[in-house]
VONU-444100 format. One record per residue (C-alpha): x negated, y, z negated; residue number from 1. Coordinates in steps of 0.05 Angstrom, whole numbers. Each point is the difference from the previous one (the first is absolute). Last residue first. Example, Ala and Ser with C-alpha at 12.3 -4.5 7.8 and 13.67 -1.06 7.14 Angstrom:
REM VONU-444100
<r><X>-273</X><Y>-21</Y><Z>-143</Z><n>2</n></r>
<r><X>27</X><Y>-69</Y><Z>-13</Z><n>1</n></r>
//
This chain:
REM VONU-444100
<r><X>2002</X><Y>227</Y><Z>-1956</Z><n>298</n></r>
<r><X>-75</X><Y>-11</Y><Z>26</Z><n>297</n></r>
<r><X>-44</X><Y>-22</Y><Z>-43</Z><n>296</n></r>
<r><X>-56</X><Y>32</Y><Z>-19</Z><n>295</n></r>
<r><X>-70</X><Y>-3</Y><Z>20</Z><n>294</n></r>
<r><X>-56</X><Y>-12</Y><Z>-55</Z><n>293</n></r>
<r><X>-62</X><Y>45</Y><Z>-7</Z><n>292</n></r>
<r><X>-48</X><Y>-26</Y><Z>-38</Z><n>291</n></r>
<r><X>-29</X><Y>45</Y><Z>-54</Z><n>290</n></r>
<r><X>-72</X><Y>20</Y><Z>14</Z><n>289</n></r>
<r><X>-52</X><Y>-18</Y><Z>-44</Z><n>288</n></r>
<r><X>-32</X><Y>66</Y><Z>-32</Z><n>287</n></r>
<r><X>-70</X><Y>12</Y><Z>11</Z><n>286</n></r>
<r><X>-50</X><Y>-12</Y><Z>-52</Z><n>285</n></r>
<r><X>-20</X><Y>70</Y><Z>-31</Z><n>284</n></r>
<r><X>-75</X><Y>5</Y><Z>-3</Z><n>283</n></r>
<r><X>-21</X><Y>23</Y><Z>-77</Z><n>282</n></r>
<r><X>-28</X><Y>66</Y><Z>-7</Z><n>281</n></r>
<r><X>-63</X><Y>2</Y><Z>-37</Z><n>280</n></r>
<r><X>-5</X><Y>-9</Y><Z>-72</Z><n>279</n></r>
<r><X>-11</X><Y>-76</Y><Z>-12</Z><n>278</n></r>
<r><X>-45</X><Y>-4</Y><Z>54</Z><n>277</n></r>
<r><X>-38</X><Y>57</Y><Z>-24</Z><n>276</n></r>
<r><X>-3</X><Y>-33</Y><Z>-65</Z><n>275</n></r>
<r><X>-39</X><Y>-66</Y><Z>31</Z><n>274</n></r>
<r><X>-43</X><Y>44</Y><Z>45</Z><n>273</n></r>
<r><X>-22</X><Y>36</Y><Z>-64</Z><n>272</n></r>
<r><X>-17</X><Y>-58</Y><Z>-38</Z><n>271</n></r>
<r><X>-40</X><Y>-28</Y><Z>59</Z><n>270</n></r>
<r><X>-34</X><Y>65</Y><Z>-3</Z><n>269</n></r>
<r><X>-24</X><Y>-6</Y><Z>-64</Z><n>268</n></r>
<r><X>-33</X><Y>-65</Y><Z>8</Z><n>267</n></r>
<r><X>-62</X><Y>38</Y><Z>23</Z><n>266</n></r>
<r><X>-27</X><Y>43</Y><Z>-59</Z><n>265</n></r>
<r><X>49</X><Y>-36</Y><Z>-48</Z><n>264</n></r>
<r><X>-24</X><Y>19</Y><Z>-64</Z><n>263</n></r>
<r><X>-27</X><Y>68</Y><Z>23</Z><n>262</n></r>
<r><X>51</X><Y>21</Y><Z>48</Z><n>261</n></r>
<r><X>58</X><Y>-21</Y><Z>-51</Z><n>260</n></r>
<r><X>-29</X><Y>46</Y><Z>-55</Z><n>259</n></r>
<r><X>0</X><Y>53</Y><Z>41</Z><n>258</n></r>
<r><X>69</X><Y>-12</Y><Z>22</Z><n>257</n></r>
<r><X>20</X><Y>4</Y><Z>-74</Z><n>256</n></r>
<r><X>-43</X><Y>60</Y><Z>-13</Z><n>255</n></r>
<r><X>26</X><Y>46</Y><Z>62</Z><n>254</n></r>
<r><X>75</X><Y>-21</Y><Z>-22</Z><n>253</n></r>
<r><X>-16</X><Y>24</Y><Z>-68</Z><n>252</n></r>
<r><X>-19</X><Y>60</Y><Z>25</Z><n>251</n></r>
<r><X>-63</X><Y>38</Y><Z>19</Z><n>250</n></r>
<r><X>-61</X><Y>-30</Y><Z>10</Z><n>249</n></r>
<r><X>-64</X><Y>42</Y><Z>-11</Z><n>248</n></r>
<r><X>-63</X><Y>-31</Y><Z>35</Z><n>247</n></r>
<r><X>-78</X><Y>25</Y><Z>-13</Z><n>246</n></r>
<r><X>14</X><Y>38</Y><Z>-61</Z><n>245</n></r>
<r><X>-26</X><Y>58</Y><Z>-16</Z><n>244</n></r>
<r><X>29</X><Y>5</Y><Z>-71</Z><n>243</n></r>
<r><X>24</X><Y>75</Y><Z>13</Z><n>242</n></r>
<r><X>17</X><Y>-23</Y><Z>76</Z><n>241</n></r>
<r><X>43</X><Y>-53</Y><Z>-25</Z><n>240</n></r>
<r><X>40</X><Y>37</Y><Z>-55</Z><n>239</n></r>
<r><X>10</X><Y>57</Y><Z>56</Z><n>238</n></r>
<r><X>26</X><Y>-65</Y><Z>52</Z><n>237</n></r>
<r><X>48</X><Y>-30</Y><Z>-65</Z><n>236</n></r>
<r><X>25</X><Y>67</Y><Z>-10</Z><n>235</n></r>
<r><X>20</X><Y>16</Y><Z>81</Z><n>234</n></r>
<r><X>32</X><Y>-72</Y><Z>-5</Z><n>233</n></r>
<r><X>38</X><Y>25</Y><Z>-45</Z><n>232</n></r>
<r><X>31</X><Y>61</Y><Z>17</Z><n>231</n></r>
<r><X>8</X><Y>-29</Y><Z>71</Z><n>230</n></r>
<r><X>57</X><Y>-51</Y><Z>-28</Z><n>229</n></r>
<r><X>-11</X><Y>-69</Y><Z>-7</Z><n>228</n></r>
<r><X>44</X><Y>-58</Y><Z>23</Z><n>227</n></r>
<r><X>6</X><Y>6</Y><Z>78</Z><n>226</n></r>
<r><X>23</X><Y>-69</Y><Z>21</Z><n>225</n></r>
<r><X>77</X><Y>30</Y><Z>-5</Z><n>224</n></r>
<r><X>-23</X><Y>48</Y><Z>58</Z><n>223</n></r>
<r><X>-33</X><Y>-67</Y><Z>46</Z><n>222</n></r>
<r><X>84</X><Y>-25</Y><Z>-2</Z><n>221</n></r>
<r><X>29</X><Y>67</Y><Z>27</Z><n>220</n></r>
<r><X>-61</X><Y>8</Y><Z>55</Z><n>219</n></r>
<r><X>18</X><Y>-71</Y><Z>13</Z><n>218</n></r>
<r><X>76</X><Y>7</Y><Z>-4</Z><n>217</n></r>
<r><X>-8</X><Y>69</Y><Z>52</Z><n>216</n></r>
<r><X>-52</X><Y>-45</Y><Z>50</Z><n>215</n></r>
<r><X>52</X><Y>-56</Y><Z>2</Z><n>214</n></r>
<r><X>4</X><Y>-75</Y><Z>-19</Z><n>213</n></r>
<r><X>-81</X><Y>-2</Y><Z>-21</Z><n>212</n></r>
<r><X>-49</X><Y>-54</Y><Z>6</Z><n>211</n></r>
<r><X>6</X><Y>-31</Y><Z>72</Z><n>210</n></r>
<r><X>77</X><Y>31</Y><Z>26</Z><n>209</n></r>
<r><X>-26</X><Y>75</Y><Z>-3</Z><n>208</n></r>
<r><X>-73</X><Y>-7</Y><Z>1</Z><n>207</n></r>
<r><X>-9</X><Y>10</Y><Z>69</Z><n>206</n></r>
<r><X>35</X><Y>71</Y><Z>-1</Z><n>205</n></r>
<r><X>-57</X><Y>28</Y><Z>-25</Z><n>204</n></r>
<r><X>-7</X><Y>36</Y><Z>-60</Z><n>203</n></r>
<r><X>-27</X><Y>77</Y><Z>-19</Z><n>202</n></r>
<r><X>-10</X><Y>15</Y><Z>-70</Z><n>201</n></r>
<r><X>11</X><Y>72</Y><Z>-19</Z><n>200</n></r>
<r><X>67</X><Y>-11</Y><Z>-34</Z><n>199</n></r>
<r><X>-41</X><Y>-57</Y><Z>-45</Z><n>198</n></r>
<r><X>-61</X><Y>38</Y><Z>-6</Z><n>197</n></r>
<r><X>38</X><Y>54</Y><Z>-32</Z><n>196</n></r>
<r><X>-25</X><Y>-17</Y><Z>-67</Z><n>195</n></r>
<r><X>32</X><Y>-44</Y><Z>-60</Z><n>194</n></r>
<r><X>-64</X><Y>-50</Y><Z>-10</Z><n>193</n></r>
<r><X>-1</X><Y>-68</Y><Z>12</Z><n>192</n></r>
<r><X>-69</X><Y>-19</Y><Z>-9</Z><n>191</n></r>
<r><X>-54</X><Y>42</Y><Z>-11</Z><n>190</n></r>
<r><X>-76</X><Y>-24</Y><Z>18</Z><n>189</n></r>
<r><X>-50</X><Y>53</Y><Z>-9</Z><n>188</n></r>
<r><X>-70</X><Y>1</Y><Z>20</Z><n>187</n></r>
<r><X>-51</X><Y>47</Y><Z>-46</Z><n>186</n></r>
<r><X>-62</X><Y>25</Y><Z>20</Z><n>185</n></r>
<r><X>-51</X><Y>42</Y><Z>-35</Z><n>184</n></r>
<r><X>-43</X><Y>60</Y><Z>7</Z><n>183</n></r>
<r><X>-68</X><Y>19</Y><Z>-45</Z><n>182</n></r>
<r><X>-41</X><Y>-14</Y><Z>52</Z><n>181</n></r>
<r><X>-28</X><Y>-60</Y><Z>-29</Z><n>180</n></r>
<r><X>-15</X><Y>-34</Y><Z>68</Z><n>179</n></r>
<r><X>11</X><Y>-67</Y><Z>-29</Z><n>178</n></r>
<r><X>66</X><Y>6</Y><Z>-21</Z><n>177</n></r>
<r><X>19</X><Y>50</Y><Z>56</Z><n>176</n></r>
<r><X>-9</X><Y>-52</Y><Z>39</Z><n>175</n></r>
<r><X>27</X><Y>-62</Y><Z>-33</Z><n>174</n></r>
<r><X>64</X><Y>53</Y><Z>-3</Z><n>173</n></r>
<r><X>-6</X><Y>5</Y><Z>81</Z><n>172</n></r>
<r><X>0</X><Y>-79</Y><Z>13</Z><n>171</n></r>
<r><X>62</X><Y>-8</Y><Z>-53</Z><n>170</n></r>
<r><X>40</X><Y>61</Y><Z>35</Z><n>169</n></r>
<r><X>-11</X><Y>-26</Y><Z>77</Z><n>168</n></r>
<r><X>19</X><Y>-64</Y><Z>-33</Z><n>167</n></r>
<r><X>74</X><Y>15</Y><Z>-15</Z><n>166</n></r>
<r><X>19</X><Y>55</Y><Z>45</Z><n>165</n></r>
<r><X>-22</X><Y>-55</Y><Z>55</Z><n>164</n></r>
<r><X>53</X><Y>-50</Y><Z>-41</Z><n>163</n></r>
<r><X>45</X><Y>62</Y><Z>-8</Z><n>162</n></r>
<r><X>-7</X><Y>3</Y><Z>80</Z><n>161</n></r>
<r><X>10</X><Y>-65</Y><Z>16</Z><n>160</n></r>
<r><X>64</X><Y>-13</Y><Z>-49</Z><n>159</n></r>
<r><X>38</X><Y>59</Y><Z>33</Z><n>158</n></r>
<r><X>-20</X><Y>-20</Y><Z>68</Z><n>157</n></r>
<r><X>26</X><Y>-78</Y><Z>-12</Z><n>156</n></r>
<r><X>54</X><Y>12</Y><Z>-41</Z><n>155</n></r>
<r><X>60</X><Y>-49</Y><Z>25</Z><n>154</n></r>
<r><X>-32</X><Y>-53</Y><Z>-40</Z><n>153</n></r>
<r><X>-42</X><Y>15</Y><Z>-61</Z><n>152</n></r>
<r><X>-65</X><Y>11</Y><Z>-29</Z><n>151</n></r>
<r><X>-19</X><Y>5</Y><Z>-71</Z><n>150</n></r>
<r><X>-74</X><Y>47</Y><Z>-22</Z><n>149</n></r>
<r><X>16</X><Y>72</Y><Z>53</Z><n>148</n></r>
<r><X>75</X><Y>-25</Y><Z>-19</Z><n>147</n></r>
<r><X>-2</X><Y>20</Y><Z>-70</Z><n>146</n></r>
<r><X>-25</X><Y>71</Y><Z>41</Z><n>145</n></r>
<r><X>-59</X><Y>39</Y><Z>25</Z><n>144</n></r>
<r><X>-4</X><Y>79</Y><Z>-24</Z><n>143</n></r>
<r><X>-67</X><Y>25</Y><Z>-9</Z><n>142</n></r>
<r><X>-27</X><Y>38</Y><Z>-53</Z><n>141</n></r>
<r><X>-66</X><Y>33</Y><Z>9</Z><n>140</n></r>
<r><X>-30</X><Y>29</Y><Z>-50</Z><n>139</n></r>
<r><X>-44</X><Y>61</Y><Z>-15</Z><n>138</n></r>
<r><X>-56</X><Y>18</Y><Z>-61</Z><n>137</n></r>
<r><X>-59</X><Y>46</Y><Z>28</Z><n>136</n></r>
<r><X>38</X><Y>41</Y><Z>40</Z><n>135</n></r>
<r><X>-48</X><Y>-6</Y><Z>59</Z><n>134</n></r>
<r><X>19</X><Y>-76</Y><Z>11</Z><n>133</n></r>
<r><X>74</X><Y>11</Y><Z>-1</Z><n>132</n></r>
<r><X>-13</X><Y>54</Y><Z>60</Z><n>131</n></r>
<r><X>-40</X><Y>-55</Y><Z>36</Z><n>130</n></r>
<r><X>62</X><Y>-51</Y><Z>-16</Z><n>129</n></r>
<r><X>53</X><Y>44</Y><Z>25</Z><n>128</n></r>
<r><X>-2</X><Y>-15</Y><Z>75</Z><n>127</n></r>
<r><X>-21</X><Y>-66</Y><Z>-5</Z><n>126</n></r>
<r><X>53</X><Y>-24</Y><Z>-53</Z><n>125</n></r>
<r><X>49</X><Y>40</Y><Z>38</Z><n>124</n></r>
<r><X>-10</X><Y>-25</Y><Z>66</Z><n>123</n></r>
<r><X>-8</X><Y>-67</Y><Z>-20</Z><n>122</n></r>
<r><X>64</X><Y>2</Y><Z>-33</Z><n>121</n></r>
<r><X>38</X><Y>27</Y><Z>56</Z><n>120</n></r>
<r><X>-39</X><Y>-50</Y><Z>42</Z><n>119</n></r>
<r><X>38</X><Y>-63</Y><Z>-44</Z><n>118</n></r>
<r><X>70</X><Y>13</Y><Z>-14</Z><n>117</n></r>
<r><X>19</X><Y>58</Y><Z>46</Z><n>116</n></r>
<r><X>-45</X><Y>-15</Y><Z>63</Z><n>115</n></r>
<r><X>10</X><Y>-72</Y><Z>-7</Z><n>114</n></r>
<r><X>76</X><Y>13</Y><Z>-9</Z><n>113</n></r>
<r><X>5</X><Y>28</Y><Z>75</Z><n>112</n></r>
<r><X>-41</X><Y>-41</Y><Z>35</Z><n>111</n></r>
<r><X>41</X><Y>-59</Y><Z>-22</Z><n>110</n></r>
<r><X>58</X><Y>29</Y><Z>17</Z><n>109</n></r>
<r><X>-31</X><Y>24</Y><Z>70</Z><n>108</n></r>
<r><X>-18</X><Y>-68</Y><Z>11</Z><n>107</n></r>
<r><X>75</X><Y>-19</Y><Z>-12</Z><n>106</n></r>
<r><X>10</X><Y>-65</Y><Z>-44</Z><n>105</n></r>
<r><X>30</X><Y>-54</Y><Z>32</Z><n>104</n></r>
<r><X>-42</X><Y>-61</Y><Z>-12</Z><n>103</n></r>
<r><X>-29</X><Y>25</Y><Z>-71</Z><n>102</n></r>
<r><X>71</X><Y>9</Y><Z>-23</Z><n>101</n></r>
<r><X>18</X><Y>66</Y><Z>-21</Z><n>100</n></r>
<r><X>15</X><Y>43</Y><Z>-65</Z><n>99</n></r>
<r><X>-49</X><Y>62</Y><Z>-3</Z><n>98</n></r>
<r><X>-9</X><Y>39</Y><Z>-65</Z><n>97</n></r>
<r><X>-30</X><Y>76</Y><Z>-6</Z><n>96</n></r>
<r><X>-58</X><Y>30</Y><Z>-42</Z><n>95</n></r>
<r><X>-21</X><Y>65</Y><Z>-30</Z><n>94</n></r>
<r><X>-43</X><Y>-11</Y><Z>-66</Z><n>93</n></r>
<r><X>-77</X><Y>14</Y><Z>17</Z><n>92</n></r>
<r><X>-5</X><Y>29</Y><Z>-66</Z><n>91</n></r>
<r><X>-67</X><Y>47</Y><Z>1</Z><n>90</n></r>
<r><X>-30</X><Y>23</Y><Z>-70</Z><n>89</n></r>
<r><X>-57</X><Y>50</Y><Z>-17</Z><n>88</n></r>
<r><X>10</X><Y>59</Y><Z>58</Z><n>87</n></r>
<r><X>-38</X><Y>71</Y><Z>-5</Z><n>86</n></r>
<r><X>5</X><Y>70</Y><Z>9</Z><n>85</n></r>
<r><X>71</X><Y>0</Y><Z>3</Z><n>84</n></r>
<r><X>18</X><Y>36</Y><Z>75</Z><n>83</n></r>
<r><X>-75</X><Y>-20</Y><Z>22</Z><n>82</n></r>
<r><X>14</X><Y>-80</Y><Z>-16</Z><n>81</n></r>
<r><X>60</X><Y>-5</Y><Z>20</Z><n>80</n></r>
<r><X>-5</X><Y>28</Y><Z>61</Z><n>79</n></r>
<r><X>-60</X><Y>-47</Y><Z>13</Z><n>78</n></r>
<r><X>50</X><Y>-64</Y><Z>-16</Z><n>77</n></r>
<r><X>54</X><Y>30</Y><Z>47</Z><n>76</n></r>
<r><X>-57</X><Y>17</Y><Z>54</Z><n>75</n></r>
<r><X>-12</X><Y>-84</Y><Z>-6</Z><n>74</n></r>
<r><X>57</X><Y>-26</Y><Z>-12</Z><n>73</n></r>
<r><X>33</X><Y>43</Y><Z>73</Z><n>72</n></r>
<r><X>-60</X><Y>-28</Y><Z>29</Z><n>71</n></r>
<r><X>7</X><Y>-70</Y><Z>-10</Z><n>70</n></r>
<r><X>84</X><Y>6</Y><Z>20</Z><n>69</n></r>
<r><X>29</X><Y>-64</Y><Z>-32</Z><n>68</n></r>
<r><X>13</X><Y>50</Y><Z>-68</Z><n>67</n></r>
<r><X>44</X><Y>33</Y><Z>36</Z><n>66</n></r>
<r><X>-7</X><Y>73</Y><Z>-39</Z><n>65</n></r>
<r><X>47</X><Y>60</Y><Z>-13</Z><n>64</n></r>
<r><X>-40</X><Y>28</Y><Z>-61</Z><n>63</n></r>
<r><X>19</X><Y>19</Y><Z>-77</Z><n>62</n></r>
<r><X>-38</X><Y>40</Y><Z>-44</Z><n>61</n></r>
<r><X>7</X><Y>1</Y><Z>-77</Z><n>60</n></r>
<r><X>-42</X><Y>41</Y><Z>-52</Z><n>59</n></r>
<r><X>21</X><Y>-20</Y><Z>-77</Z><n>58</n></r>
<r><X>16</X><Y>44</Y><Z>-54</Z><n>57</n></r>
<r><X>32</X><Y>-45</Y><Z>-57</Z><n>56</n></r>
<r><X>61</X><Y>-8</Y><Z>-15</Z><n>55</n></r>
<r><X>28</X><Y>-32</Y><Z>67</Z><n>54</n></r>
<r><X>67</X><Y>-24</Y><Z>14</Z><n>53</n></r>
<r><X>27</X><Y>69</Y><Z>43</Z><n>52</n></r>
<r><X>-70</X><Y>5</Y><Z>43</Z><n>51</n></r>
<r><X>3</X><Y>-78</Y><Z>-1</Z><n>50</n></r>
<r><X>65</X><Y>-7</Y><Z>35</Z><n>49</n></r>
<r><X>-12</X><Y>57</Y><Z>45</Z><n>48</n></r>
<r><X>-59</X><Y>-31</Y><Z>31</Z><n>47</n></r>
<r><X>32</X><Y>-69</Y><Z>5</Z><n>46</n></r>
<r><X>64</X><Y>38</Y><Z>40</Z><n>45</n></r>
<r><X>-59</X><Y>25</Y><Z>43</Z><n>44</n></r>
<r><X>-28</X><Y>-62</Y><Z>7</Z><n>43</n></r>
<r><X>73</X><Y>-32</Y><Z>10</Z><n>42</n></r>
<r><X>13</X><Y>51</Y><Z>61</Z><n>41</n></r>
<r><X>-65</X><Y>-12</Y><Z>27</Z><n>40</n></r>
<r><X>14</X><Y>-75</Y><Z>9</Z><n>39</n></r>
<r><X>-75</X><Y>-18</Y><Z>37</Z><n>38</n></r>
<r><X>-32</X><Y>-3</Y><Z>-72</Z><n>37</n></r>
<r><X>-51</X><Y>36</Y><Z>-36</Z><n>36</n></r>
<r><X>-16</X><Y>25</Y><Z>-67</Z><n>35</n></r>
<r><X>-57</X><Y>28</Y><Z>-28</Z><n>34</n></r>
<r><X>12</X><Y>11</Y><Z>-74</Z><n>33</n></r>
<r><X>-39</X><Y>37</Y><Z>-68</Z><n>32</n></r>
<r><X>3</X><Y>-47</Y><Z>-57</Z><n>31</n></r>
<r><X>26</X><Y>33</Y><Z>-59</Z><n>30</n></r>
<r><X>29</X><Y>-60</Y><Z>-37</Z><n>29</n></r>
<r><X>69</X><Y>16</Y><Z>27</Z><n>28</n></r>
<r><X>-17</X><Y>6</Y><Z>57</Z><n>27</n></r>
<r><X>-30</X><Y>-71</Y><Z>7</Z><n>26</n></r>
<r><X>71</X><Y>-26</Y><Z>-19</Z><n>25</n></r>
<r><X>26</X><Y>39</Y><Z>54</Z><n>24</n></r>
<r><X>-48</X><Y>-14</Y><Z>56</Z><n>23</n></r>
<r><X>-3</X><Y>-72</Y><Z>-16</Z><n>22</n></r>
<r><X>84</X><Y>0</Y><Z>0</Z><n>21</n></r>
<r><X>2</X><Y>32</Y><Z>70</Z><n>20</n></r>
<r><X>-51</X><Y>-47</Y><Z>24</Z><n>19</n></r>
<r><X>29</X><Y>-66</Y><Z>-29</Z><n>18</n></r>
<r><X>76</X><Y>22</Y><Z>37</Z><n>17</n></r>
<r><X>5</X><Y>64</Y><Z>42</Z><n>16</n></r>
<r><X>-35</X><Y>50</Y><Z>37</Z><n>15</n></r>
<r><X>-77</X><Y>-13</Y><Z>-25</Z><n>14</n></r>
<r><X>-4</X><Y>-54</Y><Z>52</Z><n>13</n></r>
<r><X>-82</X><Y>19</Y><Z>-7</Z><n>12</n></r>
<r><X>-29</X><Y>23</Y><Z>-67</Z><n>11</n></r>
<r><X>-51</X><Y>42</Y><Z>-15</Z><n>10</n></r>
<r><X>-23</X><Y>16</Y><Z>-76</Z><n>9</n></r>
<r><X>-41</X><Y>57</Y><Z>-27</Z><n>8</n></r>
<r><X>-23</X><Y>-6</Y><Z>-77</Z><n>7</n></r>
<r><X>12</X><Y>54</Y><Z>-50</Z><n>6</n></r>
<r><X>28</X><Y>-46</Y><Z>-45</Z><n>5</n></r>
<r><X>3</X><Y>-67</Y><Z>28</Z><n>4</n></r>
<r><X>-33</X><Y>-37</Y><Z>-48</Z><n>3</n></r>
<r><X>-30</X><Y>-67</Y><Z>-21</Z><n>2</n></r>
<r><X>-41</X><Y>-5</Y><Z>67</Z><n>1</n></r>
//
């Protein structure tokens, strides 16, 4: 796909951050939009963003969805699909970050990012990809992460549902590869990228005292990690699906790590327990009391 012109695009956690700026950079090269996203006060404030941006004519709908709710994917994806006639691109973007240990990590936590991270692609990718199919010339772009290739402490949901992001994308490119249906599959890995998904994030309280000093210095501390803006990463993922590419990395950060994962496919971690100790919050030794001496009496 080497154009978007005329194309139709959907594209989940299309309130803020990467799905905003895909919507709007696709826009602007006359691709028609489907957006969706739980915030509907960003999707409409993403609506109105692109109606005042855009040049070019372009039909936009937006749709209230949770994209952990099977059936509300699946009458979004047919909506789409009658209200623009067809559907050639799906970005399974919308995503949320979990900071626990694996010990005390709620169920419902767990339950809870799984159905965002991992079944909200699913959903999407098997909800759109019959519609893909009949256009002729569709891809599916789904969102893993630097951290769906690098694990780390602390990140145990987060880095098991990029991982399943991860190879549920691979096994369904081979696919379409030797299906020759005339749809693709792209996985992409950003690393720190300026979205919401810090605010968004929710951490446990068992962390505080074992890697961080304070849920407000973490969320503080994981902000100054974020080194490319949406804008960006939003070009990098268009440049991707144009050269349908397999994996698209995004940032510096995601090519370093990368980098690390492949040269040390094991030892890695050892490097990352060694800089978490060196980060974490050091235990205070208690002060030794001052003896207490009685005075003399005049």
């Amino acid at each position: 796909m080497k154009s978007f012109n005329g194309r139709v695009a959907a594209i989940t956690g299309a309130a803020s951050g990467m799905g905003r700026a895909l919507a709007l950079a696709l826009a602007r090269e006359g691709c028609h939009l489907a957006l969706a996203d739980k915030n509907q006060a960003g999707l409409q404030e993403t609506v109105e963003l692109i109606q005042r941006g855009t040049l070019a004519p372009v039909r936009v709908t937006s749709r209230e969805v949770d994209v952990s709710d099977r059936q509300a994917m699946e009458d979004w994806a047919a909506n789409c699909a009658a209200e623009h006639g067809q559907v050639n691109l799906i970005f399974n973007n919308a995503g949320v970050a979990l900071s626990s240990t694996v010990e005390g990590v709620d169920y419902a936590d767990l339950e809870w990012i799984v159905g965002i991270n991992f079944w909200g692609v699913v959903y999407g990718t098997k909800a759109f990809l019959p519609y893909l199919k009949a256009s002729g010339d569709g891809h599916v772009v789904n969102t893993s992460s630097v951290f769906g290739l690098f694990a780390q402490p602390g990140m145990s949901g987060y880095n098991a549902t990029k991982f399943a992001v991860r190879g549920f994308t691979e096994s369904l490119r081979q696919e379409l590869d030797l299906q020759r249906s005339g749809v693709s599959a792209t996985c992409v890995h950003p690393g720190g990228i300026r979205t919401d998904i810090c605010r968004s994030s929710r951490i446990d309280a068992n962390m505080t005292g074992f890697l961080i000093h304070s849920e407000q210095q973490a969320r503080a501390d994981f902000e100054k990690l974020f080194i490319t803006d949406a804008d960006q990463a939003a070009k990098v993922i268009l440049q991707g699906v144009r050269k349908n590419k397999r994996r698209v990395l995004i940032g510096r950060d995601a090519y370093a790590l990368d980098l690390l994962a492949r040269f040390l496919p094991a030892a890695y971690q050892a490097l990352v327990v060694f800089a978490s100790r060196r980060m974490a919050p050091k235990k205070r030794k208690a002060p030794v009391p001052t003896p207490i001496t009685e005075q003399e009496s005049p």
